[in-house]
Structure formats: structure tokens, C-alpha cells
C-alpha positions in Angstrom: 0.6 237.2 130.9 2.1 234.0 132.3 3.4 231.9 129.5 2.9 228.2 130.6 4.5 226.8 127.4 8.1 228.1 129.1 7.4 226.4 132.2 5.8 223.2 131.0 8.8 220.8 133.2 7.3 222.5 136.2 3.5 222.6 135.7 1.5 219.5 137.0 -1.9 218.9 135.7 -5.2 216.5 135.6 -7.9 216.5 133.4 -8.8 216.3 129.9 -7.2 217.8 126.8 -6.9 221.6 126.4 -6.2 223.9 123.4 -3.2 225.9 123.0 -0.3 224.0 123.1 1.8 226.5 121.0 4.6 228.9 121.8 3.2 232.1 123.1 0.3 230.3 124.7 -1.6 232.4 127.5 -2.7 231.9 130.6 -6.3 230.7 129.5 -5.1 228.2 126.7 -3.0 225.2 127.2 -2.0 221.7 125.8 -2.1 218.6 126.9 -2.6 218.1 130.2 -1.4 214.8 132.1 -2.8 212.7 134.4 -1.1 212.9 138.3 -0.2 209.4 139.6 -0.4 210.4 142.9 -3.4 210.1 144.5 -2.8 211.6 147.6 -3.0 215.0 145.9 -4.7 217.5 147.5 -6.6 218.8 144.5 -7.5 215.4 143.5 -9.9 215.4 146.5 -11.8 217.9 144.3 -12.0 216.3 141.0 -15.8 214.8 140.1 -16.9 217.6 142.8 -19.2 220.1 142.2 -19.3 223.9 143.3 -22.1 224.6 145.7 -21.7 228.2 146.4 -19.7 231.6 145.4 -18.9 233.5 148.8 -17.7 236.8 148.9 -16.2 237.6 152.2 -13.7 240.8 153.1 -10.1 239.5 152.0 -10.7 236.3 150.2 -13.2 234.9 148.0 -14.6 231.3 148.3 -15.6 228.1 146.6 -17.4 226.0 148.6 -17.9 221.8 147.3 -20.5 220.2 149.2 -17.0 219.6 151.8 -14.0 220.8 150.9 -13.8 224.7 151.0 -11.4 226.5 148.3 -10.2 230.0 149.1 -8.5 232.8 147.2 -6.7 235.3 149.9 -5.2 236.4 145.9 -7.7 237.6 143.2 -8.7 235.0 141.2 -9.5 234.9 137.8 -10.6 232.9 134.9 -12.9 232.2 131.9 -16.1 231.7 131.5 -17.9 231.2 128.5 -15.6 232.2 126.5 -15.3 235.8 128.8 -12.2 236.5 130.8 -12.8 238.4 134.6 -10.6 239.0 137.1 -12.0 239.7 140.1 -13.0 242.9 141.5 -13.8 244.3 137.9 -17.2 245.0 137.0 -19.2 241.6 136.0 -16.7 239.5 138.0 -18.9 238.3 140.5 -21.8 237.7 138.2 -19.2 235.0 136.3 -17.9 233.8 139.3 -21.2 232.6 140.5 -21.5 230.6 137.4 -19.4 228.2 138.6 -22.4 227.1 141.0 -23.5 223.6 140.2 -20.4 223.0 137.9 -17.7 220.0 138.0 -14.3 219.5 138.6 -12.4 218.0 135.8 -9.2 219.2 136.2 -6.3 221.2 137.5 -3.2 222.6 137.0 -0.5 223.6 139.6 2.5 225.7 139.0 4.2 226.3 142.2 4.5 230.2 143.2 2.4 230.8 140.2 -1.4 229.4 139.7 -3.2 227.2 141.0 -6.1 226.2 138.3 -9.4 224.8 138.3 -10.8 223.6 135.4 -14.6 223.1 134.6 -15.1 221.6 131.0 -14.2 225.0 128.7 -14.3 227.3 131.7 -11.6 228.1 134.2 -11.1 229.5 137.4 -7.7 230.9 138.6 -5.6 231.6 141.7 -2.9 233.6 141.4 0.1 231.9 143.9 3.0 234.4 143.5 3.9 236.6 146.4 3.2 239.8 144.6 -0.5 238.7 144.1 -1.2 237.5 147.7 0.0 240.5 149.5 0.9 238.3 152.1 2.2 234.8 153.4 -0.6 232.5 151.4 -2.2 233.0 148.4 -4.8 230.0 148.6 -6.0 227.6 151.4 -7.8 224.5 151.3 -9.7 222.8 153.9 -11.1 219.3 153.6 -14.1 217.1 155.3 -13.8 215.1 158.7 -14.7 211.8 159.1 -18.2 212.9 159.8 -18.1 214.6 156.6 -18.0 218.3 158.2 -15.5 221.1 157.0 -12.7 220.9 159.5 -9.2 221.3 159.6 -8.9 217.7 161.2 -9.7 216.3 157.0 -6.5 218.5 156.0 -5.2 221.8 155.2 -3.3 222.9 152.7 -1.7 226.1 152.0 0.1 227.6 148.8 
């Protein structure tokens, strides 16, 4: 388990406030989170957004925002009502598409460890560290061209 409490200096966050904020804290509960004041943040493009579709694909699995496309090249993993998956178990992919029609309200980033999603009291999680990615990125994000089409041209970003 990843304990976020120890690496608090280096985690940067949005949204409202979580529970957890004590020593020994896992990966699903957390404390306050703060706001970013930069808002050329890539994740901040997401925030208000809702998910529009689950994909499944060989290699990577996808969340797809009515624009900007989300996906995990590592196997993600999170809560949802209250359950924890990680992705392949069994029931994974029946949580996972639970996400559909929910909203952004915050993130977390922990360089070369998670990159986090938050959707009110559920979660959705990216692994970022090498051994979880099998390869050279563990995440990628592509944005919305002027015309308001997925395209590299409205950014990419890779962790």
C-alpha cells in the first residue's frame, strides 16, 4: 500500500475534502486536499467533466470525457461505492463502467506514483511507477482541437 501521508510535500491535489488524514492512511483515504493555482494544469482540463464511456482495448484501458481521452497503459484501480477493484480481477469492469455519467471533482498527482481521479466518494486510480507500466508511460492524455475533436494538436500529455 502506498502511504500518501509520508509523501504529502510531494503530492498535488484539487478538489474537495477527503477522509483520512492520519498516519498510516491508504491509498483510498486521504486528507485535505488543496486547490492547484495553476491553471494550465493538464488535469484541470478535466475537472466539472463528465465520463462518457469505459473502453476496454488490448493494453490499456480508457476514459473517454465528451473530449479529452484518459488512458491507463498501467492497471488502474480505485473505489467505488465503498468497493475496491483493480483491474483485471473479477467484477472490475462492471465498477469501472460506473464511472459512466459521473463528474470530475478532483485529482491528485504524485509524480512516479498515482495519478488520481476523484468522483465525489469514488475514485479511480493510475498507477505511474515503472514497475506498474511495464514500459516507458504509464498514462496518456489527449485533449480537444479547436474544433472540439480528440486530437493530439489540443495537447498530450504523458506520465
Amino acid at each position: 500500500m502506498i502511504d500518501l501521508i509520508k509523501m504529502r510535500p510531494q503530492v498535488q491535489t484539487v478538489g474537495a475534502e477527503r477522509k483520512g488524514d492520519q498516519a498510516g492512511g491508504s491509498l483510498w483515504q486521504h486528507g485535505l486536499v488543496h486547490i492547484a493555482n495553476n491553471p494550465d494544469d493538464m488535469l484541470q482540463l478535466l475537472m466539472g467533466l463528465e465520463v462518457s464511456a469505459v473502453s476496454f482495448a488490448r493494453g490499456y484501458v480508457e476514459l473517454q470525457f465528451d473530449g479529452p481521452v484518459l488512458r491507463s497503459l498501467s492497471d488502474p484501480s480505485g473505489v467505488y461505492g465503498g468497493r475496491e477493484w483493480r483491474f483485471p480481477a473479477p467484477g472490475s469492469l462492471d465498477l469501472m463502467r460506473c464511472y459512466i455519467d459521473k463528474t470530475v471533482d478532483g485529482y491528485e498527482l504524485v509524480p512516479d506514483r498515482i495519478l488520481a481521479l476523484h468522483f465525489g466518494e469514488h475514485r479511480f486510480v493510475i498507477p505511474l511507477d515503472p514497475e506498474s507500466s511495464g514500459g516507458p508511460e504509464a498514462a496518456h492524455m489527449v485533449g480537444v482541437d479547436e474544433s472540439g475533436q480528440v486530437s493530439v494538436r489540443g495537447g498530450m500529455w504523458i506520465w
